[in-house]
N, C-alpha and C positions, 0 to 999 in steps of 0.2 A: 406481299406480306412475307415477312421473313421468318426461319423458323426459330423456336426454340432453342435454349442452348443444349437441353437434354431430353427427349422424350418426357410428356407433359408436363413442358415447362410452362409457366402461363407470359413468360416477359418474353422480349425481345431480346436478340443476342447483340444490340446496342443500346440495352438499356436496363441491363441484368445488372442486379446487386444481392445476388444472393451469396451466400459463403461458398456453399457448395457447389458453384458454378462451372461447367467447364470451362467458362473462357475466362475464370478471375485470375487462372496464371496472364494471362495477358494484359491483368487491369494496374495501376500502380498499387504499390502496396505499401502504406503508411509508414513513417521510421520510428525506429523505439527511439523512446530518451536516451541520452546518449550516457547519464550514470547516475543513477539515485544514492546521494550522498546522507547519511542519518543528519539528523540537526535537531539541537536542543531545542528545546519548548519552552518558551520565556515564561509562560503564563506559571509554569511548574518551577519547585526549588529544586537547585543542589547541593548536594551533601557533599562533604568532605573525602567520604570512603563508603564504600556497599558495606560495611557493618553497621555503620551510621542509618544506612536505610534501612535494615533488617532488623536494629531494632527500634527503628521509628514503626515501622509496620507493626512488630509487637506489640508495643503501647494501644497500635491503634484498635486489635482484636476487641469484641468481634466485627469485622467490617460489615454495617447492617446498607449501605444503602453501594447504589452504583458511582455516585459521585468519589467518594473515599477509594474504592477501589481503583480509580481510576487516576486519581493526583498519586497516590502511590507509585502506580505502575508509572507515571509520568515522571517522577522524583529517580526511581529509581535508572531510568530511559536517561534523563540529566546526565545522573551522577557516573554513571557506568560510563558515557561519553566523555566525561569531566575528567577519570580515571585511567579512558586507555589515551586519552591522548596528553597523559602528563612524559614529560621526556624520563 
């Protein structure tokens, strides 16, 4: 039987998956994404310019449910995309 990776470890040191391991420098170690790009939200509008949405969100006052606040913030997510990437 083989020991522990650490003083009362309960796994085996071929069969360790804890984070804290000492031997997970040894184990591979998964790759990040290689680059998280923003991307418009089709289901959401956009606006011409962010004053267009600031006072669409005006009109909207008071925002009583979750949904409303949330096509907002999406609208706005569009538009500000829509914005920086005009030449």
């Amino acid at each position: 039987m083989s020991q522990g990776c650490y003083p009362g470890c309960f796994y085996y040191t071929d069969s360790c998956f804890r984070k804290d391991c000492k031997k997970s420098g040894q184990q591979p170690q998964p790759t990040p994404p290689q680059s998280a790009q923003p991307a418009p939200m089709p289901l959401f509008p956009t606006m011409g310019s962010l004053q267009e949405v600031f006072d669409y969100a005006d009109s909207k006052r008071p925002i009583s449910c979750r949904n409303e606040l949330y096509t907002l913030l999406m609208t706005y997510h569009n538009t500000l995309l829509h914005v920086s990437r005009r030449p």
